[in-house]
C-alpha positions in Angstrom: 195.5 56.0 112.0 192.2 54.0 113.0 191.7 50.1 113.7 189.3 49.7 111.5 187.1 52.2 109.0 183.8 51.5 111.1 183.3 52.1 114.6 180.9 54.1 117.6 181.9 57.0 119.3 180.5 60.2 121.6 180.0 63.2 119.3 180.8 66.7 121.1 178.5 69.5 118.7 180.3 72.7 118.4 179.4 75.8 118.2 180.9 78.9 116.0 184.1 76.6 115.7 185.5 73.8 113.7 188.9 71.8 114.5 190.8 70.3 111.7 192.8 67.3 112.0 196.7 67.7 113.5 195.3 71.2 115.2 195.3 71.2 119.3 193.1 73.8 121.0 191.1 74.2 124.2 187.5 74.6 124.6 185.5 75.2 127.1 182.5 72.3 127.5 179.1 73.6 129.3 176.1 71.8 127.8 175.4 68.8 129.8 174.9 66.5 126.6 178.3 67.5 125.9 179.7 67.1 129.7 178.2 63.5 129.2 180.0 62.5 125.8 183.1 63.7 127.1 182.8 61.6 130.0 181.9 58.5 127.9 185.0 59.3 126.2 187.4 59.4 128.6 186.2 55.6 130.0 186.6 54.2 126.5 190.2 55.0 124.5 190.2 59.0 125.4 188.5 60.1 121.8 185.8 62.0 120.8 184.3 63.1 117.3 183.7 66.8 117.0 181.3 68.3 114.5 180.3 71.6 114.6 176.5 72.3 114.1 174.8 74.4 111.2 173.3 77.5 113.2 175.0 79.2 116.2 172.0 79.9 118.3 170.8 76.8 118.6 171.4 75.4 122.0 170.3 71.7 122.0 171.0 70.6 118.5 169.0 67.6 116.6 170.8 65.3 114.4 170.1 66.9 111.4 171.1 70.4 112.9 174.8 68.9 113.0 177.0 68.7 110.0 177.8 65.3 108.8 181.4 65.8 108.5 183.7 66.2 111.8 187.2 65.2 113.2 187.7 62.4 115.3 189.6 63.9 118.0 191.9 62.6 120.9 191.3 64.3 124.6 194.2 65.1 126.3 193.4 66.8 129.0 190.4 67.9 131.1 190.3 70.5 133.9 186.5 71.4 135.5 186.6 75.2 136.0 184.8 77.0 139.0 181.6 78.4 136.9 181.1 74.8 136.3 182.2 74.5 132.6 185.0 71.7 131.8 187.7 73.0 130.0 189.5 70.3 127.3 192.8 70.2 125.4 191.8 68.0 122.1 194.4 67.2 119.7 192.8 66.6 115.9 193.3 63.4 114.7 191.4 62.4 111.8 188.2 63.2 109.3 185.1 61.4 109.8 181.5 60.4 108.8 178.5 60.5 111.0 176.4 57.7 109.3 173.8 56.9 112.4 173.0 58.3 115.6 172.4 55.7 118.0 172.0 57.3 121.0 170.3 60.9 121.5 168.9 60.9 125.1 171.5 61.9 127.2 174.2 62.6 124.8 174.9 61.5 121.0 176.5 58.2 120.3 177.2 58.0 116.7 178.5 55.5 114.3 181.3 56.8 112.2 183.4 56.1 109.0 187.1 57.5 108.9 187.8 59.5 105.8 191.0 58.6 104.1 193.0 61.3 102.7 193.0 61.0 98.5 196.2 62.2 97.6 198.0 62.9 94.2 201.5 62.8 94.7 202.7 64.7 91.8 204.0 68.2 90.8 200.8 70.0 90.4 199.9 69.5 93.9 203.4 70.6 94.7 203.0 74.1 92.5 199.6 74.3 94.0 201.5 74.0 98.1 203.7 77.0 96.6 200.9 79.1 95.5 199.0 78.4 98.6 202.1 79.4 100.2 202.6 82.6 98.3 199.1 83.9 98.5 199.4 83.2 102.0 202.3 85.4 102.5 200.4 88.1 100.7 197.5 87.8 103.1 199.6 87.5 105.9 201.0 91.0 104.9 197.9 92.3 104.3 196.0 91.1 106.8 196.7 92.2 111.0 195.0 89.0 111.8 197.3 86.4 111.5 200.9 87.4 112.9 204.1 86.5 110.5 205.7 83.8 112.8 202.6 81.9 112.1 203.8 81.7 107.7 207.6 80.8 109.3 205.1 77.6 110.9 203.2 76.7 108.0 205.9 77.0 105.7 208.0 73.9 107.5 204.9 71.9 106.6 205.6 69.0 104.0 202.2 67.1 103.6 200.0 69.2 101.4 196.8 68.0 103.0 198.2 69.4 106.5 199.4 72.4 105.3 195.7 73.1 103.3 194.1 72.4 107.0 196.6 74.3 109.2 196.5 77.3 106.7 192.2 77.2 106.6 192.1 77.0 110.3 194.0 80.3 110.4 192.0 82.3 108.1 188.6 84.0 109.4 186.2 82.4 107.1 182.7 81.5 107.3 181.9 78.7 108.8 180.2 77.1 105.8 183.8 77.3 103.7 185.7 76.3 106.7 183.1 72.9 106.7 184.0 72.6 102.8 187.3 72.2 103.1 187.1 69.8 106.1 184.6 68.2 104.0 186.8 68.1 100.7 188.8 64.1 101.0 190.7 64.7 98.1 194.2 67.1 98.5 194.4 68.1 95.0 190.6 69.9 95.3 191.2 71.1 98.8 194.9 73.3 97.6 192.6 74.6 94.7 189.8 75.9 96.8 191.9 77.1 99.6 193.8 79.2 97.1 190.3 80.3 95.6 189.5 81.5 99.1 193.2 83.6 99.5 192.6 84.9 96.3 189.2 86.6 97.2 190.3 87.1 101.1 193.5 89.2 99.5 190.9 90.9 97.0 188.9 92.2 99.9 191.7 92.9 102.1 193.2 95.4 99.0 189.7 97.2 98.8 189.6 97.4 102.6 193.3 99.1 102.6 192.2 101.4 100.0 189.2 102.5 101.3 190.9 102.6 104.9 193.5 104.7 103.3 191.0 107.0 101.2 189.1 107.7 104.4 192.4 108.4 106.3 193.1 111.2 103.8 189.6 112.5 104.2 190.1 112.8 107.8 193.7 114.2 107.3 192.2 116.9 105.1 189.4 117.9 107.4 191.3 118.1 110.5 194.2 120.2 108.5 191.0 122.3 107.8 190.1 123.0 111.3 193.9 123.5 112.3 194.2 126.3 109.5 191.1 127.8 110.3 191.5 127.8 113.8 195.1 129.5 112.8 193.6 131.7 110.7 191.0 133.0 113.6 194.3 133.6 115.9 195.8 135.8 113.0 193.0 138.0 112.5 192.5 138.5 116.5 195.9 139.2 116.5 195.1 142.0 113.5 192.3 142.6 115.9 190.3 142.3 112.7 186.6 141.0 113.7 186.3 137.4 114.2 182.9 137.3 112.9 183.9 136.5 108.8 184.7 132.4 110.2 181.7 132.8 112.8 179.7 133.7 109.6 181.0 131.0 107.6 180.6 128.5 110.4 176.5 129.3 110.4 175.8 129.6 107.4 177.5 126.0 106.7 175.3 124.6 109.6 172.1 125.9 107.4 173.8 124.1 104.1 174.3 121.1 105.9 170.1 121.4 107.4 168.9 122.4 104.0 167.5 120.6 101.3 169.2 122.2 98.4 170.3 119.6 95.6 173.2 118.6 94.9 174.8 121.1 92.4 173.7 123.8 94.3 175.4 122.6 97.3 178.6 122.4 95.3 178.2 126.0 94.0 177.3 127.2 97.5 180.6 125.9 99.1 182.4 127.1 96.7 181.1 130.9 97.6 181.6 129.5 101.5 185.4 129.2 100.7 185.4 132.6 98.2 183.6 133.8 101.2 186.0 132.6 104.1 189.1 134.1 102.0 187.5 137.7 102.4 188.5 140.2 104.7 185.7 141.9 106.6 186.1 144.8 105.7 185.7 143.9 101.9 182.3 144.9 100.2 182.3 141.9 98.1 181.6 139.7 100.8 178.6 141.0 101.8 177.3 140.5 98.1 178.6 136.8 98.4 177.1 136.9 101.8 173.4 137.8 100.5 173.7 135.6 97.4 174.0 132.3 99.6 171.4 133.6 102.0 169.3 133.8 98.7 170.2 130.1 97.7 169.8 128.8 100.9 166.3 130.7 101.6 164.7 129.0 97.9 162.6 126.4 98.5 164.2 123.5 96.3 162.3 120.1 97.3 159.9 121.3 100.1 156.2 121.3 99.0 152.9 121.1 100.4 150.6 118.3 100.0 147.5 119.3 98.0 143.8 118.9 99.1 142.4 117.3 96.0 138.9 116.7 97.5 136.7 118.4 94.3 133.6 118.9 97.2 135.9 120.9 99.5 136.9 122.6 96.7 133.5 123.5 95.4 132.6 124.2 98.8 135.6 126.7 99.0 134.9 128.2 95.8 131.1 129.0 96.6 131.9 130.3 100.1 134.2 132.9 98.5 132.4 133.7 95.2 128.7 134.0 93.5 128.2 133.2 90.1 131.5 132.5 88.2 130.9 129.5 87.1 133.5 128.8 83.8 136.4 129.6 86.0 135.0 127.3 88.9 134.6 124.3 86.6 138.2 124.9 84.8 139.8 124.9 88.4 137.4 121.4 89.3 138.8 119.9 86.4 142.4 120.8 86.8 142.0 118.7 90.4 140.2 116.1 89.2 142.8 115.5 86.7 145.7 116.2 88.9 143.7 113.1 91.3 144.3 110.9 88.5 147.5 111.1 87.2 149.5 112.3 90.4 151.9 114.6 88.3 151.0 117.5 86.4 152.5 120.6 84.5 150.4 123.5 85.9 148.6 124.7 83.7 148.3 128.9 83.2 145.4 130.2 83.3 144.6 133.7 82.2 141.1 135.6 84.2 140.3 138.3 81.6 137.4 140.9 82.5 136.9 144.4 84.1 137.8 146.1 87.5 136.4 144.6 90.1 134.5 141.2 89.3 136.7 139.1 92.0 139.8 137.9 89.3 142.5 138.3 91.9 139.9 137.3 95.1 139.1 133.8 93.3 143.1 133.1 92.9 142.9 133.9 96.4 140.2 131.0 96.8 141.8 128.4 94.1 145.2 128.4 96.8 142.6 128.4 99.9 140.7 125.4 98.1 144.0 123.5 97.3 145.6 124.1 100.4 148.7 125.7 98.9 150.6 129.1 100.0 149.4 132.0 97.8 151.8 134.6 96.0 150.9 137.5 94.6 153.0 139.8 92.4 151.5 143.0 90.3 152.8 143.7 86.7 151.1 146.7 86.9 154.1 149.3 85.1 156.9 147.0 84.8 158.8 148.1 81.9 162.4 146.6 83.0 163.2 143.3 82.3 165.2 142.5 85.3 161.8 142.8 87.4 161.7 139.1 86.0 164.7 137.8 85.5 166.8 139.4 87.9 169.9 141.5 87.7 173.3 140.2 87.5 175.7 139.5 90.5 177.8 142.1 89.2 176.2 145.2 89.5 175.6 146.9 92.5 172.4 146.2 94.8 171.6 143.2 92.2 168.3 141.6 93.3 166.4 138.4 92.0 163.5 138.7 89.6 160.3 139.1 90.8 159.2 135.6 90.3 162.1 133.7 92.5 161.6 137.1 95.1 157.7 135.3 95.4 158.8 131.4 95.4 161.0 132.5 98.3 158.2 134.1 99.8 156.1 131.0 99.1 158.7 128.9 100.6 157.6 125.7 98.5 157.7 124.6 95.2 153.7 124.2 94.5 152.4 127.8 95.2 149.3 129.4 93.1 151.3 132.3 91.8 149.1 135.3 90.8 150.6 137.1 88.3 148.1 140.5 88.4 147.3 142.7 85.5 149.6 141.4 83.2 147.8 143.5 80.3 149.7 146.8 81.9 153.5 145.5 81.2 155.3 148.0 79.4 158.8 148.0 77.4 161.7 150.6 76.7 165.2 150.7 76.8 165.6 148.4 79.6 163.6 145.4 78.0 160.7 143.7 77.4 159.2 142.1 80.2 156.7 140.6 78.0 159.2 138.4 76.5 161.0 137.4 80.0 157.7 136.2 81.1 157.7 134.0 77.5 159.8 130.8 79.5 158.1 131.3 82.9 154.8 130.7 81.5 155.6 128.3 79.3 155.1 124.7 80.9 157.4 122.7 78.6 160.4 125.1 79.6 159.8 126.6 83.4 161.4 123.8 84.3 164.4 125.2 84.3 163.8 128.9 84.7 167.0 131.1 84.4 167.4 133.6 87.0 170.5 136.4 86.3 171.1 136.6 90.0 171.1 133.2 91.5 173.0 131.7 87.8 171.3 128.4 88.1 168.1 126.6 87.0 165.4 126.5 89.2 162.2 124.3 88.6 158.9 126.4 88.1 156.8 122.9 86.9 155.1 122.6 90.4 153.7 126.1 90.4 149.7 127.1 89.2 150.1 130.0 87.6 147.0 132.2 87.1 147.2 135.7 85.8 144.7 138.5 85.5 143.9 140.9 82.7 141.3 143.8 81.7 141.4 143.2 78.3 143.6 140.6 75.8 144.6 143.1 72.9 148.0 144.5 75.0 148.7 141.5 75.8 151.5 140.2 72.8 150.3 137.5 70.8 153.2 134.8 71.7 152.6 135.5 75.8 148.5 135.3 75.2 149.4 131.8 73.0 151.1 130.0 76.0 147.7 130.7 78.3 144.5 129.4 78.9 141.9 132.2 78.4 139.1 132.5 80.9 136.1 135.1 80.1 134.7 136.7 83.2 132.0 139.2 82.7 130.5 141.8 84.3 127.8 140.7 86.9 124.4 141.1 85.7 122.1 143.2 88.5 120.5 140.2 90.2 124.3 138.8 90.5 125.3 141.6 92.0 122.1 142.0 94.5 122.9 138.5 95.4 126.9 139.7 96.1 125.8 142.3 98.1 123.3 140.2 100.0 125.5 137.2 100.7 128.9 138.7 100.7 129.5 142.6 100.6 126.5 143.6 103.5 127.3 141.1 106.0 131.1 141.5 105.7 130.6 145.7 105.5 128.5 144.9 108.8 130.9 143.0 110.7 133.7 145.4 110.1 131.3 148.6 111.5 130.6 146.3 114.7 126.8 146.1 113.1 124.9 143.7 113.9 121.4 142.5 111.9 119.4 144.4 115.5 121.5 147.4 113.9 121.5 147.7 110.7 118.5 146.5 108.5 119.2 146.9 104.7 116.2 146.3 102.2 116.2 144.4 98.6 115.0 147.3 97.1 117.4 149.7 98.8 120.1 147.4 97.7 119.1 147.7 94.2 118.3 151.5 94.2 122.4 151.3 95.5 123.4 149.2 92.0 120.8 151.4 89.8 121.7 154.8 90.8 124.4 155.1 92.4 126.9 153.0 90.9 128.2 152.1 87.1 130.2 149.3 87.0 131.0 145.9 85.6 132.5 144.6 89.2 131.2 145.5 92.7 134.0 147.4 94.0 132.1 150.9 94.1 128.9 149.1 95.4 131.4 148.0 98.7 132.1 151.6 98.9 128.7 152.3 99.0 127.7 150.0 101.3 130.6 150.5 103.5 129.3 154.2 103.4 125.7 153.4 104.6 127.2 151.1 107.3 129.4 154.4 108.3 126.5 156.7 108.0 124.2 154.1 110.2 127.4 153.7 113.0 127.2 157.3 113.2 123.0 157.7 113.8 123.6 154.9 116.7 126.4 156.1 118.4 125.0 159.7 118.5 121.7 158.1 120.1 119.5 159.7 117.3 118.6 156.0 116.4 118.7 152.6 118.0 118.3 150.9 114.6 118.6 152.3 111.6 116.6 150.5 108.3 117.5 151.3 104.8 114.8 152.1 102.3 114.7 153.1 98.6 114.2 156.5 100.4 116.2 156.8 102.9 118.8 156.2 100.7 119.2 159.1 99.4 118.6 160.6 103.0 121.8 158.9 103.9 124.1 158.9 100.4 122.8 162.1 98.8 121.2 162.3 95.5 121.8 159.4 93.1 124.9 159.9 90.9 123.8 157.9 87.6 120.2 157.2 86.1 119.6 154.3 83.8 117.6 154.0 80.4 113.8 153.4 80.6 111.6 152.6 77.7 109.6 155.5 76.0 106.1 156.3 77.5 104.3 156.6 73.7 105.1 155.7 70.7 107.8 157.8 68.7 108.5 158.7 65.2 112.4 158.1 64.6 113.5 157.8 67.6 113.8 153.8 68.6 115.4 151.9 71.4 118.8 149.8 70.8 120.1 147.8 73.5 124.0 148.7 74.2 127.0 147.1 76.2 129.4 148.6 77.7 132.4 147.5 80.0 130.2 148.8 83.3 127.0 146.2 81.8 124.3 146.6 79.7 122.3 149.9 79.0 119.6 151.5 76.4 120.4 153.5 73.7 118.4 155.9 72.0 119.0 156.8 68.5 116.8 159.9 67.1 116.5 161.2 63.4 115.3 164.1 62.5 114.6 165.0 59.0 114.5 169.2 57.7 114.7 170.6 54.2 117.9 170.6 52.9 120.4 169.3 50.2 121.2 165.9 51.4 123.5 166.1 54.1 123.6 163.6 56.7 125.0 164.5 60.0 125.9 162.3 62.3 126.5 163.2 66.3 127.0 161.9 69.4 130.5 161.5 69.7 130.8 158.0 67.7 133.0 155.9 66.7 133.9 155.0 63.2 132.5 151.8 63.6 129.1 153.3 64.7 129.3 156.1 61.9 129.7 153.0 59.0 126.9 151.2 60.5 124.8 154.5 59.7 125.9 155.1 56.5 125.1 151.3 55.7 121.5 151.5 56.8 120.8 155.0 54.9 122.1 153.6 52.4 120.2 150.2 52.0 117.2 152.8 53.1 117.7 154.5 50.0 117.8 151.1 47.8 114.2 150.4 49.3 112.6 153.7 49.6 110.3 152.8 46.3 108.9 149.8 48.3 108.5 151.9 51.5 106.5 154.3 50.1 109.4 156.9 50.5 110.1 159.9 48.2 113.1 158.5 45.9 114.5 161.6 46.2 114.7 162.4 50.2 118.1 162.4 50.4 118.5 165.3 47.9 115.2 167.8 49.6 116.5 166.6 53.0 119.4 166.9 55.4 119.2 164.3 57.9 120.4 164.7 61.3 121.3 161.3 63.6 121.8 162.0 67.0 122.3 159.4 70.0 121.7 161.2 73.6 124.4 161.5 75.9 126.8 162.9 73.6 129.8 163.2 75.8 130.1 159.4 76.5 131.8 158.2 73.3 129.7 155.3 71.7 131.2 152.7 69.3 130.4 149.3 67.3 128.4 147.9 64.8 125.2 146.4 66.6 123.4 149.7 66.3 123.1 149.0 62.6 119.2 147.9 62.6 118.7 150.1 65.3 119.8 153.7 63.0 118.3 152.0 59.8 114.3 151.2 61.9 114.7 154.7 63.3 115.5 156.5 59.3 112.3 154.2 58.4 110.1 155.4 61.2 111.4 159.0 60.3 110.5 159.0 56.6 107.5 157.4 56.7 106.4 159.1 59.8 104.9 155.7 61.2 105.5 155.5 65.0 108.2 153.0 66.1 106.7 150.2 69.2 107.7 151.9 72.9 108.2 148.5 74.3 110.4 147.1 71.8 114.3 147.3 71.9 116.4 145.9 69.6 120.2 144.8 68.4 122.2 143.5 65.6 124.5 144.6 62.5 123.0 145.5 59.2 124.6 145.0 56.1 123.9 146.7 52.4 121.1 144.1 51.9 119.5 144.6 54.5 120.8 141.0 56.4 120.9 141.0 60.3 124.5 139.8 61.6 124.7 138.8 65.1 126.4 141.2 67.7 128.1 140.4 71.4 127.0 141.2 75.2 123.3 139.7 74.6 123.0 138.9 78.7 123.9 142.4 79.6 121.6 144.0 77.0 118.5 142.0 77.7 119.0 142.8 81.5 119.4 146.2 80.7 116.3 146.1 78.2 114.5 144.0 81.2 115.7 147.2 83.7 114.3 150.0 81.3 110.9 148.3 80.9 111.0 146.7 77.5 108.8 143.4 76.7 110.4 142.7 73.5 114.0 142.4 72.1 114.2 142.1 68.1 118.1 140.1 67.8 119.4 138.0 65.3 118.7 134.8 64.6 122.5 133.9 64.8 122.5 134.8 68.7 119.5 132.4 69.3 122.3 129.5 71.4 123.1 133.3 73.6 119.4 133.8 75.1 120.6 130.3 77.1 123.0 132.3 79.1 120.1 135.0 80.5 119.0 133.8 83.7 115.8 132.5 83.6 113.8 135.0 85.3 114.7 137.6 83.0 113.7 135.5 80.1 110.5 134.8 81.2 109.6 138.7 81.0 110.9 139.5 78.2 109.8 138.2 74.5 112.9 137.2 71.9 111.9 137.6 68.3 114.4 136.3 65.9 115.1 138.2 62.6 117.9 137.4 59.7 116.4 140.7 57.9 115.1 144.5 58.5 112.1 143.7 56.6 111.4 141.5 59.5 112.6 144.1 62.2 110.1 146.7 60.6 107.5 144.1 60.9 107.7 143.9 64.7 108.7 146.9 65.2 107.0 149.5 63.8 102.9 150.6 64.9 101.7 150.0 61.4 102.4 146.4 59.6 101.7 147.0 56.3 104.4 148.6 55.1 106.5 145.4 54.6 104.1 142.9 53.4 
């Protein structure tokens, strides 16, 4: 086809497009390096090579931007168009080599080698034309590309390496396999990959069709909807039947589609949407349907707040809200710092046990405020029915969820605190056991998929901080108490709650009366006279009341203009609230025979205890009074009797227990008394009796006795030694086994008072009674 196999010629770079050889096409010429090699070409024999360059965007190609590989083409026409491009019929004529550019200024002049055409002349190249054919016809079908005359073309086409170009330079390839096969010399290889490339082009086109035709249905289907529905809202205004059932529908599938429900629940909602949508207006079951999705759709299934895990904005929250409390503070501290660390967490449940009133629901309150997280409370207070939890089912009539999904719907995320309050006052009967039901909610390896009756699917309770509150553990069953985390709060101590009502109650009680500190001046002392006499408690819930009170009283002097100020004294206190309702222990002004002090708790705080024996001539009968519990009444009986195993040593008649009846009597008889720590306390007050040796008026004292006359350690030592401290005492004779407890009095206390450890009543009598001798 060439003169010789070497020779120079004007390279035209194209862009996007490659020409084969025996293919004639127009193109339209702009660049000016191209305008220039055509121009060269058509002084010297009319041909040009053509090679199409690697990247599209380029406009001014280098060398090596140009694939190495064209077709030496012949220009047979030229016609210059009015926007100044040159439009140019070339006619392919044969593969070529670039092996040098020798000119790049103006336009390329390369030096080229023709490719000569390797060919196999046998009948595996002719079964491979066939095939090529074949798959072409396939594609061809396929395909709306490439219109069918075009095969009835290809197929008159004998030579094999024409008919691989002419059927390449019809198919829409990239540009890179379109270059392979210009690039591939030898027929035999170029049939095999063009029938690669058919194969995979027909492979696509299938998929395409079947997707095409999958999406075709969908559509089908989802206009056939609208036409039915829209039928279907004809009909029923025809019935004149309300056309508000598919208005319904229509909104509540506009929230499905905003919501954030998962997947499952999506499917089971549109499956009620389409029960729904069936339903007559009129029918009651669709409002039950109706109120069920509203119930899914309200849940909160993926939306969550982000929590404030900043432990000094925590503290700082904590403080603000609460004095004191420190255990519960610290477990909450360390439940962030953790969560900080590890990103994910199981809640944990914790469970604030302690009497009315010491802030147990208020410092859930402040753990949500703290963490930033919506707060739900919901009281257990006389639940006895165990759809309160769990819900009732669909079926019955005004079926509700359980309490527990009601609140997460309030909460509206995932990651509430959720206070469960007084969970010690659940009940059971023929209904259920909430108890049990509450068994899986608090339960962090299985409230992730809490089981509702009413909404019938799983819901995910592993983001949520449970904390509930309790009065006391022992109604609480054993397996419900197991899955929680048991905080202790006790009853504030008086300078706790002085420093409540100083920093918290007064100036809250103040603001609320519209008193301001020119107003309303409330002394220490007054304050304390409040918590001493007029109020017996373990919280500050009554002192509030009191307060509040005063503040009402003082609003009342200042409006009526009998005072511009009013100032609160231990006197006028009683001027303003009336006598005091309650008086407290003191110690004994002398020195008493059988009567002693013993320290008590109780669940309003610590108090004294006096315990009195009075001996008479008798038989032996020992009377016991005071309304006590059987506890109590054992603990006497022990220490009279280990006071009758030492009465020889004592100096006591052997026999007092047969001349004597003995009477023990603890004062305020109609509060019922109970435990064992008044054990040393009875047997020191029988001592002092017999031997008629005084007993100490400052000393109080504590702790169990057994038959041997051993000291066993007892409970509530804080309260008692601020209640000893209140009275007067200066010494409290405890156990030796409650030595780590004097740690937990607050300092000031401890430095008033003097601790003396005993393991024995030899070494209570020591200490306590006037006379020392008698136990040597």
């Amino acid at each position: 086809m060439s003169d010789s196999t070497k020779r120079e010629i004007p390279l035209l770079p194209l862009r996007g497009l490659l020409v084969y050889p025996s293919m004639v096409l127009h193109l339209d010429v702009g660049r000016e390096k191209s305008i220039k090699a055509l121009e060269s070409a058509m002084v010297d024999d009319n041909k040009i090579l053509l090679a199409t360059q690697e990247e599209v965007q380029i406009e001014e190609p280098d060398a090596d931007q140009i694939y190495k590989v064209g077709t030496v083409a012949r220009v047979k026409q030229m016609l210059k168009l009015p926007n100044g491009t040159i439009r140019v019929l070339v006619e392919g004529l044969q593969r070529a080599r670039i092996d040098e550019f020798i000119r790049k200024d103006d336009f390329f002049q390369v030096s080229i080698t023709y490719l000569e055409e390797i060919k196999a002349n046998d009948n595996e190249v002719e079964a491979l034309m066939r095939l090529v054919l074949q798959h072409f016809e396939q594609y061809i079908k396929l395909s709306k590309k490439v219109s069918p005359e075009t095969f009835t073309s290809v197929s008159d086409i004998d030579d094999p390496g024409r008919l691989a170009d002419v059927i390449a330079s019809h198919l829409p390839l990239k540009m890179k396999d379109k270059q392979e096969i210009l690039e591939t010399i030898e027929v035999h290889q170029r049939l095999e990959r063009l029938l690669n490339i058919l194969n995979n082009e027909r492979e696509v086109l299938e998929l395409e069709r079947k997707i095409s035709q999958r999406v075709k249905k969908q559509m089908e289907k989802t206009q056939k909807e609208y036409y039915l529905r829209e039928q279907m809202k004809a009909i029923q205004k025809e019935l004149g039947e309300k056309e508000g059932r598919a208005g319904e529908v229509e909104e509540l599938r506009a929230q499905l589609d905003k919501s954030d429900v998962p997947e499952r629940i999506r499917t089971k909602i549109e499956k009620e949407l389409e029960r729904l949508e069936k339903m007559p207006t009129t029918s009651a079951e669709g409002s039950v349907i109706r109120t069920y999705i509203d119930t899914l759709l309200s849940l909160p299934w993926t939306r969550r707040t982000i929590d404030n895990l900043d432990i000094s904005h925590a503290e700082k929250v904590l403080n603000e809200d609460h004095y004191g409390l420190e255990k519960p503070k610290e477990r909450i501290l360390e439940f962030l710092a953790v969560q900080k660390l590890v990103n994910k967490m199981r809640g944990p449940i914790l469970c604030l046990v302690g009497p009315p009133g010491v802030g147990k629901t208020s410092l859930a309150r402040s753990i949500a405020r703290a963490m930033e997280r919506e707060f739900v409370r919901i009281s257990l207070g006389g639940v006895r029915d165990e759809a309160e939890i769990r819900g009732h089912r669909r079926t019955y009539v005004g079926a509700m969820p359980g309490r527990i999904i009601q609140g997460m719907r309030t909460a509206g995320t995932v990651n509430p605190v959720f206070l469960l309050d007084e969970i010690d006052k659940l009940a059971s009967d023929f209904r259920g056991d909430p108890a049990s039901a509450l068994l899986e909610v608090l339960d962090p390896n299985q409230n992730d998929k809490f089981s509702d009756h009413y909404i019938e699917e799983t819901y995910d309770l592993t983001n949520v901080l449970f904390i509930t509150t309790a009065n006391t553990t022992h109604t609480i069953p054993r397996p419900l108490l197991d899955r929680m985390e048991t905080i202790y709060i006790s009853g504030y101590t008086e300078v706790e709650k002085l420093k409540i009502a100083q920093g918290y109650l007064l100036p809250k009680q103040m603001e609320e009366h519209g008193l301001g500190r020119d107003k309303l001046q409330v002394s220490e002392e007054a304050l304390m006279k409040l918590i001493r006499n007029y109020t017996r408690e373990a919280g500050v819930r009554n002192l509030n009341r009191e307060i509040a009170n005063i503040c009402r009283k003082a609003a009342k002097l200042i409006v009526s203009g009998e005072k511009k100020r009013v100032v609160v004294t231990p006197k006028t206190v009683e001027a303003l609230l009336g006598k005091p309702k309650y008086r407290y222990g003191l110690a004994e002004k002398e020195d008493q025979i059988g009567s002693v002090t013993g320290l008590a708790w109780t669940e309003t705080g610590g108090d004294t205890l006096n315990v009195e024996v009075s001996l008479f001539p008798g038989k032996g009968k020992l009377t016991l009074t005071g309304q006590l519990g059987d506890v109590m009444k054992e603990s006497a009986q022990a220490a009279f009797s280990y006071v009758r195993s030492r009465a020889s040593q004592w100096n006591i008649d052997p026999d007092f227990h047969e001349k004597n009846d003995i009477h023990i009597h603890v004062p305020e008889g109609a509060i019922p008394k109970d435990g064992p720590s008044a054990g040393i306390t009875i047997a020191t007050a029988l001592v002092s009796a017999l031997t008629s040796i005084p007993v100490r008026k400052e000393v109080g004292m504590t702790g169990e006795i057994t038959l041997r006359g051993r000291v066993l350690p007892i409970g509530g030592l804080k309260e008692k030694a601020l209640s000893a401290h209140r009275a007067g005492l200066k010494t409290i004779i405890l156990p030796k086994g409650n030595e780590k407890d004097i740690e937990d009095i607050p300092e000031s206390i401890r430095k008033e008072l003097s601790f003396i450890l005993v393991e024995h009543l030899d070494e209570v009598l020591r200490h306590a009674l006037v006379k020392n001798d008698l136990v040597k």
